[in-house]
N, C-alpha and C positions, 0 to 999 in steps of 0.2 A: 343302743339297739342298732343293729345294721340298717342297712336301708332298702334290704330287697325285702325285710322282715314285715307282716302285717301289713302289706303296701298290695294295689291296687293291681290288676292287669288293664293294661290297653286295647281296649278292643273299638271297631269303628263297623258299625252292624253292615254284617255281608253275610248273603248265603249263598252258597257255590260248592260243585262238585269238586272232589278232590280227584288228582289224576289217578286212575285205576294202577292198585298196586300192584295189577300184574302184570306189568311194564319191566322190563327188564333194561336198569339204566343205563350199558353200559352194550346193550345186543347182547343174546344168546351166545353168541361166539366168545365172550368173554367169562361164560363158567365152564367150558371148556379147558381143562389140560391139557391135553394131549393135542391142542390146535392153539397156542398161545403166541397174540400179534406181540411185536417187539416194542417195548419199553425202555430206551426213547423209540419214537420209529428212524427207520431209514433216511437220510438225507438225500437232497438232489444232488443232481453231478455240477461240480464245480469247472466252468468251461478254463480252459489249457491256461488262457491270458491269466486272468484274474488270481486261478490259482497260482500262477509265479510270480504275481505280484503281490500278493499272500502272504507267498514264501520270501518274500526278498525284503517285507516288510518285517513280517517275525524273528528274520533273522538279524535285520539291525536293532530293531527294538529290543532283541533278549542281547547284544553286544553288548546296547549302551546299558542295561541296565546291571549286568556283571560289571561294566567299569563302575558303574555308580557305588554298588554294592563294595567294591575295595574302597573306592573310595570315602564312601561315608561311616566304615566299619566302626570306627572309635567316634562318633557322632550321633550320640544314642536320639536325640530326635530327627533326625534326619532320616534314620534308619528306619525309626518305626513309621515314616512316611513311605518305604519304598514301596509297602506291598499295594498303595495306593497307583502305585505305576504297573507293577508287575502285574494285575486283575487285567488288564487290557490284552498284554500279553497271552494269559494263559487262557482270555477266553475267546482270540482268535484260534490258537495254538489246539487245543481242544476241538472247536469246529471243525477246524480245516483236516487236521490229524483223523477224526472219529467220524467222519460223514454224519455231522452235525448242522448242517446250513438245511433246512426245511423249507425253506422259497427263497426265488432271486434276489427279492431286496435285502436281505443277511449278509448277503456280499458286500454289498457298498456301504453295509452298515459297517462291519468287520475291517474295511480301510478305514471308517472315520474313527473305527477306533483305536486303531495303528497311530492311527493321526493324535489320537487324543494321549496316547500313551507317551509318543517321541516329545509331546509337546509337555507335560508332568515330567518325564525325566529331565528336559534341558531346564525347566523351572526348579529341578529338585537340586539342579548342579549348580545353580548359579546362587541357589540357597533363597529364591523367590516362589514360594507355593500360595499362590490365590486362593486354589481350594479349601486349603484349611480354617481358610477365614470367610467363605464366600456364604449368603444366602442362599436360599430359595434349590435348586435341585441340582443336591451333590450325588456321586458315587464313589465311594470310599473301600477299603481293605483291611484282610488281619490276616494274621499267620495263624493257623488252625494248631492244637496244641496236640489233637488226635492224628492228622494224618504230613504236620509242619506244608499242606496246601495253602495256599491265596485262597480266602473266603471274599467277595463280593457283601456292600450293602447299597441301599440307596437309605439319603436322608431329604428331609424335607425342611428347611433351616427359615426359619422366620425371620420378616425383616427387623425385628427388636433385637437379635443377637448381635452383640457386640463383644467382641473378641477382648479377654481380658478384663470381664467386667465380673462382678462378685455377683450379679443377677443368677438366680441359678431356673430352670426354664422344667415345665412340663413333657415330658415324654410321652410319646403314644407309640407303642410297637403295634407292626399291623403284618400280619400272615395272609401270605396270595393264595389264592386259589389254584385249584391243578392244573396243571399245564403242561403235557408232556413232549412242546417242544420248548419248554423253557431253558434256551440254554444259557451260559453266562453270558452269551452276545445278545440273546435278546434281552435279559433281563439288565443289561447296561445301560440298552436302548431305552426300555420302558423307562427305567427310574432316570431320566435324564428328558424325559419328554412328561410324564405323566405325576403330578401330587398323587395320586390315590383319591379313593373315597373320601377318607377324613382329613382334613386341614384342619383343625381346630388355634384359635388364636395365638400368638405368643408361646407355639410350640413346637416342640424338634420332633418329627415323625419318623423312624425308624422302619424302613423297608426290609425285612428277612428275608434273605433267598432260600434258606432253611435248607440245604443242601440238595435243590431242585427239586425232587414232586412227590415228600413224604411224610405230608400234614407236619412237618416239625417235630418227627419220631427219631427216636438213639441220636445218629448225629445230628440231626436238623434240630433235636434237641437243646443240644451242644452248643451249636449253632448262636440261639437266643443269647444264650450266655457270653460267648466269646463277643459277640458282637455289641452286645451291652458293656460289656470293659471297657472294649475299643472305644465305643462313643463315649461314656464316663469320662475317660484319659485325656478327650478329647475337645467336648464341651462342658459347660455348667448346669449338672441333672439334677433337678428335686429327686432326689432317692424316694419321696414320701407321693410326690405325684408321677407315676408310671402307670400306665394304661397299655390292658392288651387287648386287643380287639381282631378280628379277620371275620374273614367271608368265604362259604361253603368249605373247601378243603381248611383253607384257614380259619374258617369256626370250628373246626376238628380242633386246630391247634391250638383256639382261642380257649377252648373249651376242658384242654389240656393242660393247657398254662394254667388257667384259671383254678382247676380243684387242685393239680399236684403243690402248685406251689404261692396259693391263695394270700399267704402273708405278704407277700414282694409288692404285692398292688395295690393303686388304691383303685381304682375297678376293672370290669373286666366288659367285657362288648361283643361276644361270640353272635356272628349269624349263619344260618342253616347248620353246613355241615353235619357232624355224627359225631357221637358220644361213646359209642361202645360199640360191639364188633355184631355181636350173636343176632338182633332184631333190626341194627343197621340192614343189613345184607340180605336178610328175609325180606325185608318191606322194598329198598332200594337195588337192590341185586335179582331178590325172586332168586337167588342161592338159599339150596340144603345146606343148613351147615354141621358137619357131623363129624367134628375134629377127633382125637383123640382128648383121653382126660387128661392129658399133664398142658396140651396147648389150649383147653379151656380153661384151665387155670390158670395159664400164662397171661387171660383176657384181661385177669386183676392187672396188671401192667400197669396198662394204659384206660381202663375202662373209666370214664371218667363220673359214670352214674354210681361207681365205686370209691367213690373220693369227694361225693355229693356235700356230706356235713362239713367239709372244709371251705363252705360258701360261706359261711357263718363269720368266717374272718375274711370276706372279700365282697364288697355291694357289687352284682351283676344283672344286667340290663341287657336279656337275650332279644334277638330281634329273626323273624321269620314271616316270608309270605303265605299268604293262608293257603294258596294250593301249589306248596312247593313241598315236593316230597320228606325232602332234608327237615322239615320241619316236625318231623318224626325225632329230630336231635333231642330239641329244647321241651319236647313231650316228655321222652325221657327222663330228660334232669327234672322239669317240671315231679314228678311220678317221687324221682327219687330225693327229692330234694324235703319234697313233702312227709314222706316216709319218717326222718331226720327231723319237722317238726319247722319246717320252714318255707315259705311262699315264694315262686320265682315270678320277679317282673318281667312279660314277656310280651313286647308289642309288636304285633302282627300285622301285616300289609296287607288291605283287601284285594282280591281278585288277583293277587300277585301272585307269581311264579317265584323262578331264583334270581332275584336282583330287588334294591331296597326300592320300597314304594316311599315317595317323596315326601309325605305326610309322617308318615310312622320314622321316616327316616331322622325328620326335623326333630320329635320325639326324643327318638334315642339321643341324638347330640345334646339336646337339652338339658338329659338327664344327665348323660354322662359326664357334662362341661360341672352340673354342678355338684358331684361327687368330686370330680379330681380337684376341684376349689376348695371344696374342704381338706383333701387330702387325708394320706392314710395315717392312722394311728397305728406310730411302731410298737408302742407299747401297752395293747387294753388290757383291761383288768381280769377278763376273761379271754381263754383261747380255746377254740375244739380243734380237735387232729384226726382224722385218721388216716392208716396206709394198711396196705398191705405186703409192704416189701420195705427194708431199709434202706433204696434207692431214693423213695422218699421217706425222709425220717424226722423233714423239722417245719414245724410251724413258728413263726415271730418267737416266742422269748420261753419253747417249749422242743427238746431233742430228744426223740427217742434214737434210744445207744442200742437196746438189744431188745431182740422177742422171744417167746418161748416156741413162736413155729410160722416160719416163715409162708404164705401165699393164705394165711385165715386173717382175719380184719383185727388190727391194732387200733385201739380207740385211748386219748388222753383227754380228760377235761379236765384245765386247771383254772384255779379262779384265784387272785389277790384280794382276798374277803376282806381284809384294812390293809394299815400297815405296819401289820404285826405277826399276820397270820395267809398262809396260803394254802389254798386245800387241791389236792390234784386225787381226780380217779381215772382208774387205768383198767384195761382188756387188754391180753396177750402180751404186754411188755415186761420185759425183766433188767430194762438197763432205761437210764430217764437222766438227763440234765436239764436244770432250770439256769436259765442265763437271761436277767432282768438286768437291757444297757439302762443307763441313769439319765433317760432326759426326761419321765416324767416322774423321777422321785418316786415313787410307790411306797418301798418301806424303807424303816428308820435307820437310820446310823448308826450303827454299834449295837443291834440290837439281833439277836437268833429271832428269826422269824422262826414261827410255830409251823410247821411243815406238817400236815394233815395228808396221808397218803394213802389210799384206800381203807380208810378208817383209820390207819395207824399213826400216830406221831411221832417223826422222825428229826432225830438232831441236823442240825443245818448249820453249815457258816453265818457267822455276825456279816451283814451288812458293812461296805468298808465306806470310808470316807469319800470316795468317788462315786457310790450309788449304785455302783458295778457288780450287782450279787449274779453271783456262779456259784452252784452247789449241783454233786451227782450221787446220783444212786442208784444201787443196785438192788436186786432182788434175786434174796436164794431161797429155794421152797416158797413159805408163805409169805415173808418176811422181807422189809425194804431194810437197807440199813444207808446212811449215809457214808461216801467214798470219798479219797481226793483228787481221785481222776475219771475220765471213761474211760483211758487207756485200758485196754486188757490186752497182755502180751499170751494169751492163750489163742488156740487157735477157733476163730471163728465168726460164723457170719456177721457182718458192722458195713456201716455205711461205705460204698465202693466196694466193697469187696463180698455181693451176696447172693451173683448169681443174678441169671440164670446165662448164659453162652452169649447173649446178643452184649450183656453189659459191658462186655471188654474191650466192646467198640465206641465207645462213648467219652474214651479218653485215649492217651498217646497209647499205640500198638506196632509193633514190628512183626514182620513175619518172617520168621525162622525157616530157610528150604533146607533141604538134607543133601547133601554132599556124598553118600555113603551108597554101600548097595542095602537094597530092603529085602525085610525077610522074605518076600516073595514075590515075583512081578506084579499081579494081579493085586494086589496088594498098594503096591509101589506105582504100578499105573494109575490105579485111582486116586490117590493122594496125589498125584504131578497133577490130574487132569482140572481136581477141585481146586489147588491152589490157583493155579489159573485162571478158573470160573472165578474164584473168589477175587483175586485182583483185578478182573476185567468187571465184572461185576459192583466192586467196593467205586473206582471211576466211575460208569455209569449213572449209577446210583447217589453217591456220594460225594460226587464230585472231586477228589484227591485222587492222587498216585501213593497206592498205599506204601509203606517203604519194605522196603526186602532185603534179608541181611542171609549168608550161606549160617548155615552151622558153627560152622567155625570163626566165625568173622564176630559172635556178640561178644559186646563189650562188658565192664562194668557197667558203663553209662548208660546202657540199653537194660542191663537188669535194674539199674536202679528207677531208672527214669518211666520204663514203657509195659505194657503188657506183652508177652511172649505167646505168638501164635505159631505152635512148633508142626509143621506138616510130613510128614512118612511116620516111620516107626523106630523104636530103641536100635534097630540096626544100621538104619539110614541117617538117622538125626543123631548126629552126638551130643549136643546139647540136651536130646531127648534120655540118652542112654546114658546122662551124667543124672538124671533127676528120677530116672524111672523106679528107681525104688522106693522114692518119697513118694510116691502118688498112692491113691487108693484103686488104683487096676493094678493088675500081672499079667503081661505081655512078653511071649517069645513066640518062637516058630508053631508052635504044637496048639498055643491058645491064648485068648485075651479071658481073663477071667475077670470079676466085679465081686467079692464078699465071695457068695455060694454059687451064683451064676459064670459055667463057663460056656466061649464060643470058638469053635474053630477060628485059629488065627489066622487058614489060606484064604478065607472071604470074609472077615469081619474083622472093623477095625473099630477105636474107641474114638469117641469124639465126647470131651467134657468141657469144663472150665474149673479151674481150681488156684488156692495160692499158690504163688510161686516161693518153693523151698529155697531159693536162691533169696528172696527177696516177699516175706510174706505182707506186703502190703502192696505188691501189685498180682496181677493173674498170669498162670499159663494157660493158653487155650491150646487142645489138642484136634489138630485135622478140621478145621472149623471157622468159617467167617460168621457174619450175621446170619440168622437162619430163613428166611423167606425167601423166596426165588420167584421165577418168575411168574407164574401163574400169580404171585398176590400184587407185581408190580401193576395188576390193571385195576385194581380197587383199592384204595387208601384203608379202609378198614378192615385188609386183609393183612395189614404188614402191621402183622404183629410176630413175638418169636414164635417159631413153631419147635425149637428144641429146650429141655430145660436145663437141667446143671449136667447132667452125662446122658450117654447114648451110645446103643453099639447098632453100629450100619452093617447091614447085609449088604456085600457090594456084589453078588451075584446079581440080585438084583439089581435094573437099569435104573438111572440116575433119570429124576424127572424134573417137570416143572415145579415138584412140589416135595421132591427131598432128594439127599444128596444117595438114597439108594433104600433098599428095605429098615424099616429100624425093628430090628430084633429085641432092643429094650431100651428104654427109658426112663430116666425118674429126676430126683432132686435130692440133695444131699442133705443131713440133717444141719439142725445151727451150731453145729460143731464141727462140720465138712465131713461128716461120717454116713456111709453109704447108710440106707435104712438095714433094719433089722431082717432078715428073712423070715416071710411068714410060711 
């Protein structure tokens, strides 16, 4: 049985008013559009000296480290140590460049880290890196696979770590709170002065920068992940004790981790923060919010009171002060969790605001030290699932391959009832692999396990001598049948490839400019103006230089390799005007048309996401980056997407804070990539 299951809440008897929710956390000024402060804000003036000493630093340290880079080319450890040097670099380089220094002391921080960069390269040359072996407060790097940037982390490396030793060590990932001057300079600084909240004994603590201040949403997502390779690679991680945990924005994140991908853990540790978007922002904003219908259902995303039963496979130990607003999070999941048929442990700090009260605080660590001791069971006998999108699609030793309708709720419960027999019932799925690794033996050897499938019994592979059972199925009509692959070479929605326009950004992408003239200025001006927005904004935001390639210039290795963000039209973009007749619109001068739906082509352009005919296992996106802007950069539970698999922009309409112009239509393609039907 879990252990959040049939178990107790925490409470320490307080009676106190909660802050009046009609407090608007964030000022008035910030549910305004039309008056949106800058996210990041404006930096100070960098005085004449300093900044040439900036400059003169930046520029020796990016010398040595192009020599470094020829040099260590065929020295494949060596290499993967450079981007350890190069984070220094680029997060002066950034500051200094982006009027990113927010107080004076950034400055002198920014030489020491010039200083700390020259000092990692001449160590990296001489083939002596301390770091890699050091304790107690490192800051480390990786090369991003979506934007080929320098990612930043901090670690927290216990004195029992000994380099080379087959010990393999407890993880705790922990998500910072919002910060919107957190730049790569300060966050260097911090993880090189500060453990964090939790230390917990004999273990390696992973600091996420999560791609600066966005709960660890699309790439801060991403984020998690790359940066868990890099550290796996690098130290010795119990895979089976990993802990995520964070505080306010990072209990977003904690909170996110925690239901999308509940298997990976053995617990979770979310405080304050928000769970989901719609009654967030009513309670903590005192925002109407009155989106349109395709971006309330966009909420399923990320909504994590929509991913609640997935606690079921993860013991989670929320923690909130009793008059802190955010604590409307864990109410939430509390609500929904129970719904699902299961009790949240949730200890709450008296008379506390946002920050852990020392008592409850003691609590949590207690609890939490002694789940990660027992650590996670990769393989129980039982697993629940659900999603609602194929982005997330797999639970422990349970993948859903296919749905019959993507953004309504996919539900699996499978159970290994001996080891003979496994019974699995399903909602909304038509594609299912069972893949049981073999470290706790479950079933027999050579034997067809009895495969129980929404009532039906379906044939299954024998069990093979390594313990290693994989079997898939499909369903057509009513009917499961056993397959030998998930493969499906037909076209259609599957994990990575299912929508909706923000997904494309979540892994490698190039953006495609057009070289050509466009069908019409108006037209062709607004598509120059957005790619723009969208590259200055993907920095900002995301931390990278997004890469940008002309029309003419992609390669094979770019279709095979990256997602295709092609910006003008069939007459500008030749890459556009090679593929345009594979796509599901028709676009020339006179009109953009969709199925039945036409629009004048002199003010309205298309903006989708679809497979790329060149290459159907990655995406083109058309005229289009991530979709929130910046009216949602002032509230975390506002960036979510606001567009979903296509869209046609009215670009007579002015371009706002809060879309790239009017949208005359929108919708989601079926799980076939087919426009819906016209009703």
């Amino acid at each position: 049985m879990n252990s959040h299951m049939n178990c107790f809440r925490w409470f320490l008897p307080t009676s106190v008013l909660l802050f009046a929710l009609s407090l608007c956390a964030d000022g008035p000024r910030d549910n305004l559009p039309d008056s949106v402060r800058p996210v990041p804000p404006p930096g100070i003036e960098v005085p004449a000296e300093d900044r040439a000493e900036l400059e003169a630093g930046l520029k020796k340290l990016g010398a040595e480290i192009e020599s470094l880079r020829g040099a260590v080319k065929s020295q494949s450890a060596k290499l993967e140590l450079l981007p350890d040097v190069e984070i220094y670099h680029k997060a002066v380089r950034y500051a200094l460049t982006y009027n990113e220094f927010f107080k004076k002391p950034e400055i002198a921080v920014a030489k020491t880290l010039l200083r700390q960069g020259a000092e990692r390269a001449e160590a990296l040359r001489i083939g002596k890196t301390p770091w890699n072996t050091s304790t107690g407060l490192v800051v480390r790097a990786y090369v991003s696979k979506i934007d080929g940037s320098v990612q930043p982390y901090g670690l927290v490396v216990p004195p029992a770590f000994k380099p080379g030793a087959a010990r393999r060590h407890r993880l705790d990932c922990w998500f910072h709170g919002r910060g919107e001057t957190l730049s790569e300079v300060n966050f260097l600084d911090q993880r090189q002065k500060s453990p964090g909240e939790f230390t917990p004994p004999d273990t390696i603590v992973l600091h996420l920068y999560g791609r600066y201040c966005n709960a660890n949403k699309f790439a801060g997502e991403t984020d998690l992940f790359e940066a868990l390779d890099s550290v796996k690679r690098r130290y010795p991680i119990d895979e089976n004790r990993i802990v995520v945990r964070g505080f306010s924005m990072g209990g977003a994140a904690c909170w996110q981790f925690a239901t999308h991908f509940a298997g990976l853990w053995a617990a979770a540790a979310p405080g304050a923060g928000f769970a989901e978007s719609a009654e967030f922002l009513k309670v903590f904003q005192n925002e109407p919010t009155k989106p349109p219908a395709w971006e309330q259902t966009l909420w399923h995303l990320y909504d994590a009171t929509d991913y609640a039963a997935n606690l079921f496979n993860c013991p989670t130990i929320a923690y909130s002060g009793e008059i802190d607003r955010q604590k409307q999070a864990a109410d939430m999941m509390e609500k929904a969790m129970k719904a699902e048929g299961m009790e949240l442990t949730h200890i709450i700090g008296p008379k506390t605001a946002h920050k852990y009260e020392p008592q409850a605080k003691a609590e949590v660590i207690r609890r939490i030290d002694e789940i990660a001791a027992r650590g996670r069971n990769p393989v129980p006998l039982r697993v629940r699932f659900t999603t609602w999108t194929l982005r997330y699609n797999q639970m422990l030793w349970v993948t859903l391959d296919g749905m019959e309708k993507h953004w309504e709720r996919a539900r699996v419960d499978a159970e290994i009832a001996d080891a003979t027999t496994v019974r699995v019932t399903t909602q909304n799925a038509d594609g299912l692999t069972l893949s049981v690794p073999p470290q706790s033996r479950p079933l027999t050897i050579g034997r067809r396990p009895k495969v129980i499938l929404d009532g039906q019994e379906v044939a299954a592979p024998p069990v093979p001598a390594n313990h290693s059972w994989v079997a898939h199925f499909l369903k057509v009509g009513k009917f499961w049948t056993a397959v030998p692959s998930a493969d499906d070479s037909n076209l259609r929605k599957r994990h990575g490839l299912q929508g909706p326009i923000d997904d494309a950004f979540m892994d490698s992408f190039v953006m495609v400019k057009p070289t050509g003239k466009p069908l019409n200025e108006k037209v062709g001006a607004w598509a120059a103006t957005e790619m723009t927005h969208a590259i200055e904004q993907w920095r900002k935001h995301f931390r990278g230089d997004a890469r940008v390639i002309a029309d003419t210039a992609a390669t094979d290795a770019d279709i095979a390799s990256s997602n295709l963000v092609l910006w003008g039209d069939p007459s500008s973009n030749k890459l556009l005007a090679k593929l345009a007749d594979k796509l599901p619109i028709r676009w020339d001068a006179q009109s953009v048309k969709l199925g039945a739906k036409s629009f004048a082509a002199g003010h309205h352009v298309p903006v989708l996401i679809y497979p790329n005919p060149l290459n159907p296992n990655r995406y083109i996106v058309l005229n289009s980056s991530f979709t929130f802007r910046e009216y949602d950069y002032l509230n975390n539970a506002r960036q979510t997407p606001k567009l979903p698999d296509y869209a046609v922009v009215d670009v007579s309409v002015p371009v706002s804070s809060r879309a790239p112009g009017g949208i005359a239509t929108a919708g989601f393609f079926g799980e076939r990539w087919e426009l819906p039907a016209a009703k």
